[in-house]
C-alpha positions in Angstrom: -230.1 311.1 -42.4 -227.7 309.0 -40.9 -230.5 306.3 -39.4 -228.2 305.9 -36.2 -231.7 305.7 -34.4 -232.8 302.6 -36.5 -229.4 301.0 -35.3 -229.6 302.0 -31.7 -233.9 300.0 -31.7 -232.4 297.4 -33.7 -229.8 296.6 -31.0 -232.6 296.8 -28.4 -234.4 294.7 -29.8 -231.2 292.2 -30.8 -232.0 292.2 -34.0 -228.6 291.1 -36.0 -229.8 292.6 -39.2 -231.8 295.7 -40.7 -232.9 297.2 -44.4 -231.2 300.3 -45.0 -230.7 302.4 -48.3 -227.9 304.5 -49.4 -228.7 307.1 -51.6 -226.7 307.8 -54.4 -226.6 312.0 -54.4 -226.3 314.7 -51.5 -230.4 315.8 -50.5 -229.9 319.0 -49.1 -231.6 319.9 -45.9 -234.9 321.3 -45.6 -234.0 323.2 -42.6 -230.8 324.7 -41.6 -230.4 326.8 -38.2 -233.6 326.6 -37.8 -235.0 326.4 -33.6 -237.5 323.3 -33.6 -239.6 325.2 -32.2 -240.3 327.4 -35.6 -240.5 324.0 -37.4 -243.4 323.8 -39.1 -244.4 319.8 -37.7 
């Protein structure tokens, strides 16, 4: 999850700030070489 989506709106929308989290431990992926189209959403 790197959030470079939420940067990319916020520039859009010239926003000169946003909220973001770092987490403090790795998450491991819920899929990995998976094709989107067998995800399940």
């Amino acid at each position: 999850m790197d959030g470079m989506h939420r940067v990319a709106r916020a520039y859009l929308e010239g926003l000169k700030s946003i909220n973001a989290v770092r987490f403090t431990k790795y998450i491991e992926p819920h899929f990995v070489g998976v094709e989107p189209h067998d995800l399940p959403y």
